[in-house]
C-alpha positions in Angstrom: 17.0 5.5 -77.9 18.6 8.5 -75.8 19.6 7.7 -72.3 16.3 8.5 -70.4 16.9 10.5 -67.3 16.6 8.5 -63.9 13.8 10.0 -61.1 14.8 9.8 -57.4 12.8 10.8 -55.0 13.7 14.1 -55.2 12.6 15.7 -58.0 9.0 17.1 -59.3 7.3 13.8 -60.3 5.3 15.3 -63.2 8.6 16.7 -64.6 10.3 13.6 -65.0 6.7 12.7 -66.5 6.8 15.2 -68.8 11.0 14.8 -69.9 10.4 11.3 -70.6 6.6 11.9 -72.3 8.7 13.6 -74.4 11.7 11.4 -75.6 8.5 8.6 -76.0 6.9 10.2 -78.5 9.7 11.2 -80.6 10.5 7.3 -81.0 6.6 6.8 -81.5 6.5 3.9 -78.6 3.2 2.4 -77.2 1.7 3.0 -74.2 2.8 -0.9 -73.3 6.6 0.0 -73.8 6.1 3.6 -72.2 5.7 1.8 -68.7 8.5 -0.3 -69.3 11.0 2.3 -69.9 9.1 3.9 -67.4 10.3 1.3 -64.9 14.0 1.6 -65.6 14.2 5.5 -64.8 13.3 4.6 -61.1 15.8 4.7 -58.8 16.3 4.2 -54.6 13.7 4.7 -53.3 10.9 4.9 -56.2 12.3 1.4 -57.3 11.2 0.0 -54.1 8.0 1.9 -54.0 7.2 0.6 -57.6 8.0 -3.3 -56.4 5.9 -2.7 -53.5 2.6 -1.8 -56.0 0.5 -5.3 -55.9 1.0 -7.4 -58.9 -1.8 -6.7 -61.8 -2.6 -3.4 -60.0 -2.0 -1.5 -62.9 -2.5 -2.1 -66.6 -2.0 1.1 -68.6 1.2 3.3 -68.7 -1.6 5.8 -68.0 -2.6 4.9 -64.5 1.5 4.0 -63.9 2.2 7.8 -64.3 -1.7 8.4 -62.4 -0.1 6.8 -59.4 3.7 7.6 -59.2 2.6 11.2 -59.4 0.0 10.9 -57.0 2.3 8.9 -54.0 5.4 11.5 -55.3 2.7 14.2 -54.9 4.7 16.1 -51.8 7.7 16.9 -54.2 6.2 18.8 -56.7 7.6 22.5 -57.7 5.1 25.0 -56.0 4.2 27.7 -58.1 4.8 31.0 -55.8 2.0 33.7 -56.2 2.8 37.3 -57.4 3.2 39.1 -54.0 6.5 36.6 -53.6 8.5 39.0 -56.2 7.9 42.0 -53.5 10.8 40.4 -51.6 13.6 41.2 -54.6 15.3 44.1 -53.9 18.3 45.2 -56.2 21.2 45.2 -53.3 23.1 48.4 -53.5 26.2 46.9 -55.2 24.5 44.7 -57.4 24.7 45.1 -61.0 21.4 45.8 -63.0 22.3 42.9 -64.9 22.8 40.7 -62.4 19.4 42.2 -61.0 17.7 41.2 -63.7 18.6 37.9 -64.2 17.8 36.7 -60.7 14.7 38.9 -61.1 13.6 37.0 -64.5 14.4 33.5 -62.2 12.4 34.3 -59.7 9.3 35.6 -62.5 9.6 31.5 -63.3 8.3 30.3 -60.6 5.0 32.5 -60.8 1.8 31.4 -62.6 -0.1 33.5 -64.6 2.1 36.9 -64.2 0.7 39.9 -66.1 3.0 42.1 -67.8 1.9 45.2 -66.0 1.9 43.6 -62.5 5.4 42.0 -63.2 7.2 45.8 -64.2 5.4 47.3 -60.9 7.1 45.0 -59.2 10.4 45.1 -60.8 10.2 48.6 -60.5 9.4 48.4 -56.8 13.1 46.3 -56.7 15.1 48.6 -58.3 17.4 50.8 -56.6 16.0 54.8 -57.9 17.5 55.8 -61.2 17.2 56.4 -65.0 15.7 52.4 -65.7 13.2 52.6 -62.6 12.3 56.1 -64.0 12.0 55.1 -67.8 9.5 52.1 -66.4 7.4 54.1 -65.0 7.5 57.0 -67.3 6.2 54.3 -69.9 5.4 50.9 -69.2 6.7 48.0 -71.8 3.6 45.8 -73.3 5.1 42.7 -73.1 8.2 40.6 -72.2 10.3 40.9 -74.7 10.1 45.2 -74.8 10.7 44.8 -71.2 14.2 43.0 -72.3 15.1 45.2 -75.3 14.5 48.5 -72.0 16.5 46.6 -69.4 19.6 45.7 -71.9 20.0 49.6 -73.1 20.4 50.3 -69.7 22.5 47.4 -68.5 24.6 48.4 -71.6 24.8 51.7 -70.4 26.0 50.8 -66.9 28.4 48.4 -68.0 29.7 51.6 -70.3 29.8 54.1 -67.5 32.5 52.4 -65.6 34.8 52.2 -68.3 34.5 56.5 -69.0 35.1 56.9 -65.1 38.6 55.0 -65.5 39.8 57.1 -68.9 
């Protein structure tokens, strides 16, 4: 068994859920053993909140994870809505590159973002020029066209500064 990773109290509770869910069922264990290795990824301050629960209070690994995620409930990741992204703006010296990435971070933490909603906004973020232009000229379907666009032009700039200096 991999070392399972240890929950303090501040972290997303259904994360840690979800990272040990995981490592569980590739070893197949029961819902009996779940809560026990459960137990040992607590740390500070949910150690003492689990030894605090009344005795016999809970009897499935079920209603373990039902409660710690409930009482831990304040430190979940919020999911930001769409009109969030209006706030990145390419800074003048930065990079498209470097643009993208953060802007592609940011895209994470946004539920249920539509392609075409997601390249309005990136192209409302982008400092004028040939990649803004070529987004709105014609809009990628999806994703990954989006990528393929944005690295022929991050290629390009990263080019450009090498003909300048010949």
């Amino acid at each position: 068994m991999p070392d399972l990773p240890k929950y303090d109290e501040t972290k997303d509770p259904q994360e840690h859920v979800a990272a040990l869910e995981l490592v569980m069922n590739l070893y197949g264990k029961s819902g009996a053993i779940n809560a026990k290795l459960f137990i040992t990824t607590l740390t500070g301050m949910t150690q003492e909140w689990f030894t605090s629960l009344p005795s016999g209070g809970i009897e499935t690994f079920e209603q373990l994870v039902q409660k710690f995620t409930f009482h831990f409930a304040s430190k979940r990741k919020q999911k930001r809505s769409a009109t969030y992204l209006f706030n990145i703006r390419q800074k003048e010296d930065e990079s498209l590159k470097n643009f993208i990435g953060r802007f592609n971070n940011e895209t994470l933490e946004i539920q249920d973002l539509r392609i075409d909603m997601m390249v309005s906004i990136l192209i409302h973020g982008l400092k004028k020029g040939p990649f803004a232009s070529a987004l709105a000229r014609d809009p990628p379907e999806d994703v990954e066209q989006l990528m393929r666009v944005a690295q022929k032009y991050i290629d390009e700039e990263e080019i450009n500064p090498m003909k300048d200096g010949e």
